[in-house]
Backbone as JSON Lines, residues from 0, in Angstrom:
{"i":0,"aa":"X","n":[-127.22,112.08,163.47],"ca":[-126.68,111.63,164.74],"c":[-125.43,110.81,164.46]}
{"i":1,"aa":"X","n":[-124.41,111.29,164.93],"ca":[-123.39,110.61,164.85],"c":[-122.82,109.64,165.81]}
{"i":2,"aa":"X","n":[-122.13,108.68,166.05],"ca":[-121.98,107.65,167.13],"c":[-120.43,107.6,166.72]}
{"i":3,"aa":"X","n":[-119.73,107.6,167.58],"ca":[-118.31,107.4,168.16],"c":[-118.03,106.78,168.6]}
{"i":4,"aa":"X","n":[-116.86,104.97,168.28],"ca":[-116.38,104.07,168.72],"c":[-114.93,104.42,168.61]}
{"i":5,"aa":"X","n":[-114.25,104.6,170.1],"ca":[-113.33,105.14,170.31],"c":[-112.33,103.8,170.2]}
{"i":6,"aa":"X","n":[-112.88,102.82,170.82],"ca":[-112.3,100.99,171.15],"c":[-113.16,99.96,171.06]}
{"i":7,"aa":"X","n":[-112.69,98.87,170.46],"ca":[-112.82,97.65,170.24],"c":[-112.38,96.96,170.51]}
{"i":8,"aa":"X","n":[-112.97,95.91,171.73],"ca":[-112.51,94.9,171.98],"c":[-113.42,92.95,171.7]}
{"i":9,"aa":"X","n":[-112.25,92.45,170.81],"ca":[-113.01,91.25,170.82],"c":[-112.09,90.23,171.24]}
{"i":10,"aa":"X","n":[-112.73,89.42,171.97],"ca":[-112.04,88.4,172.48],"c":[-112.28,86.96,172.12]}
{"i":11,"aa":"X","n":[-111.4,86.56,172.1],"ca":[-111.52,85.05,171.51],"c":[-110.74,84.09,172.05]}
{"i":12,"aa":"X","n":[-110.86,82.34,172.22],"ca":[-109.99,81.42,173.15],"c":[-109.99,80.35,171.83]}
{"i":13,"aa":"X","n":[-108.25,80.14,171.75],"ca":[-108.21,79.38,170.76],"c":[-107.97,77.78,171.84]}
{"i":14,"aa":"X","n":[-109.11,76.93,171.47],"ca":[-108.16,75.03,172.44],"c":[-107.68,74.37,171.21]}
{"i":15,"aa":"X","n":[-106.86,73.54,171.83],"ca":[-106.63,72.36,171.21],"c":[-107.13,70.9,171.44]}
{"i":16,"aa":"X","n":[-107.59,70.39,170.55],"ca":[-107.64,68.87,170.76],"c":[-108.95,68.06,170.0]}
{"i":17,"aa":"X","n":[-109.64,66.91,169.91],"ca":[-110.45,65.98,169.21],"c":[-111.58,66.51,169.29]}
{"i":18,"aa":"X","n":[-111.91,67.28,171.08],"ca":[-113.26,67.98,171.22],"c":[-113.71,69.01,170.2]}
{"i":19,"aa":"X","n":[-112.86,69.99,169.3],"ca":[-113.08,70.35,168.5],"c":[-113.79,69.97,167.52]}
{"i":20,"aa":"X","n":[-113.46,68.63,166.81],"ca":[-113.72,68.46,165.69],"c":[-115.21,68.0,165.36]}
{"i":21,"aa":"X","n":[-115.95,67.64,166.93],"ca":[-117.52,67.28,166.98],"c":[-117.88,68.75,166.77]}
{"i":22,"aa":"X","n":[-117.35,69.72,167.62],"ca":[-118.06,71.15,167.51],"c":[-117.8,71.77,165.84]}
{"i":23,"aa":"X","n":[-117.0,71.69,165.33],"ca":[-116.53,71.73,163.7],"c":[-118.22,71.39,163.14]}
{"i":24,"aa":"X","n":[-118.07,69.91,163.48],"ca":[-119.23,69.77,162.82],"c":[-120.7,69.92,162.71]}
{"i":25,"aa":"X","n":[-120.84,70.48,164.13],"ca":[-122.02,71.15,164.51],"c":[-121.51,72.24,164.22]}
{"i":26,"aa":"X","n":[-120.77,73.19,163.89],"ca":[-121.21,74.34,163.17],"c":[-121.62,74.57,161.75]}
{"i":27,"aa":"X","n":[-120.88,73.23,160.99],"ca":[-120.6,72.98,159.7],"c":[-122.29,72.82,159.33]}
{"i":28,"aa":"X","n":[-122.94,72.25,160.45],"ca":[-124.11,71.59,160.09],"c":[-124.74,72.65,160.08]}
{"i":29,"aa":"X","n":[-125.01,73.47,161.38],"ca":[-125.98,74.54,161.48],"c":[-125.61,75.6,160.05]}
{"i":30,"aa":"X","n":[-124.52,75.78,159.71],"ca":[-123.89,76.63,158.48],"c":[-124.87,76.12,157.09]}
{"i":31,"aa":"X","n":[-124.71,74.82,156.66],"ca":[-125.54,75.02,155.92],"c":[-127.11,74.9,155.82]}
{"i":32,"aa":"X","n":[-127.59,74.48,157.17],"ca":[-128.95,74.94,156.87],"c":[-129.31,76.25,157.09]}
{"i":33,"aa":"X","n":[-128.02,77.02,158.07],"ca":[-128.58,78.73,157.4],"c":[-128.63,79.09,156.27]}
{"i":34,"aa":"X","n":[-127.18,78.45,155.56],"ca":[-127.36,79.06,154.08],"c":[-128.99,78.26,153.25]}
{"i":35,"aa":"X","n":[-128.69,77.7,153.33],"ca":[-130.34,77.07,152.53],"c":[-131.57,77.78,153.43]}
{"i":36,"aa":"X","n":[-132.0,78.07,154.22],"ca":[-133.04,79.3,154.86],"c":[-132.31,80.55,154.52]}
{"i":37,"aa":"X","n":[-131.4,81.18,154.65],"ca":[-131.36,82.65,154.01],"c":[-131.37,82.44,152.33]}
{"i":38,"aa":"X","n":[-130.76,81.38,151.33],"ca":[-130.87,81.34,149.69],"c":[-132.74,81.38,149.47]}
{"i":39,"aa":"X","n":[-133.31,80.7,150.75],"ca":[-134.66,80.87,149.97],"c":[-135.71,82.08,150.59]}
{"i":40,"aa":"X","n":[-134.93,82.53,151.65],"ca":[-135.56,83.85,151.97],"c":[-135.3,84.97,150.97]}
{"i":41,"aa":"X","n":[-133.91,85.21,150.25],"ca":[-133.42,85.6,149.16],"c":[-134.57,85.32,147.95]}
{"i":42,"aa":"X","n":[-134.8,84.38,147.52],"ca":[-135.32,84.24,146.51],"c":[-137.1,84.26,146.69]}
{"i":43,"aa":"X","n":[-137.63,84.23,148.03],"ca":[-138.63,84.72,148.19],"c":[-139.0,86.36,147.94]}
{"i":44,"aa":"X","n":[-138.28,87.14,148.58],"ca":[-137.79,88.71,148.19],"c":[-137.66,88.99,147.11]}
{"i":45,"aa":"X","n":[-137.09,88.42,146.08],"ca":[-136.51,88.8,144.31],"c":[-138.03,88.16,144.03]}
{"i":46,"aa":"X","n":[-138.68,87.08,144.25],"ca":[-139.59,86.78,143.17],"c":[-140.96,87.84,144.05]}
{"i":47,"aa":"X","n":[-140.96,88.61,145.33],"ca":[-141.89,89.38,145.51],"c":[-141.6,90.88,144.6]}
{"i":48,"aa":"X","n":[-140.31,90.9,145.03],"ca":[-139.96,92.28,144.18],"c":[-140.58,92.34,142.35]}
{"i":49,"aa":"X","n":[-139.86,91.25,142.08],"ca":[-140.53,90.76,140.39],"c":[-141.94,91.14,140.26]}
{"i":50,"aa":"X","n":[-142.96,90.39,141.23],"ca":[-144.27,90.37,140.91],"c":[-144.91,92.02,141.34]}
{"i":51,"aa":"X","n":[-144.32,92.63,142.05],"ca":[-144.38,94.06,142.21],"c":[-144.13,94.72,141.21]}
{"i":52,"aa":"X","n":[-143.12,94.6,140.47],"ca":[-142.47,95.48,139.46],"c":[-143.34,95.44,138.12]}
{"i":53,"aa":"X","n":[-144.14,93.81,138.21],"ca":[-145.05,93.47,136.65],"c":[-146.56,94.35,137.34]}
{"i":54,"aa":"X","n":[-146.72,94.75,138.27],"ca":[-148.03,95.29,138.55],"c":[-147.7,96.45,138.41]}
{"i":55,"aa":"X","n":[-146.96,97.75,138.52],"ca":[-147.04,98.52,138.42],"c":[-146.84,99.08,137.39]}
């Protein structure tokens, strides 16, 4: 089955000003506790894969 995207549209609003820099840091924040929940979902997966690979 093939799927055909003829157009793309993304839109985006650039502001200026101080209000930014609280939202900066609420993303900054939420950013790394995703990365630290996906590094150990990662390493949950590799050490299941491992213990799979010594059983068979």
């Amino acid at each position: 089955m093939t799927i055909e995207v003829k157009q793309l549209v993304i839109k985006s609003s650039v502001s200026e000003g101080e209000s930014n820099s609280q939202a900066d840091e609420d993303i900054n924040v939420d950013l790394e506790a995703f990365k630290k929940e996906l590094l150990a979902e990662c390493k949950q997966i590799v050490s299941e894969s491992l213990a799979n690979a010594r059983e068979r």
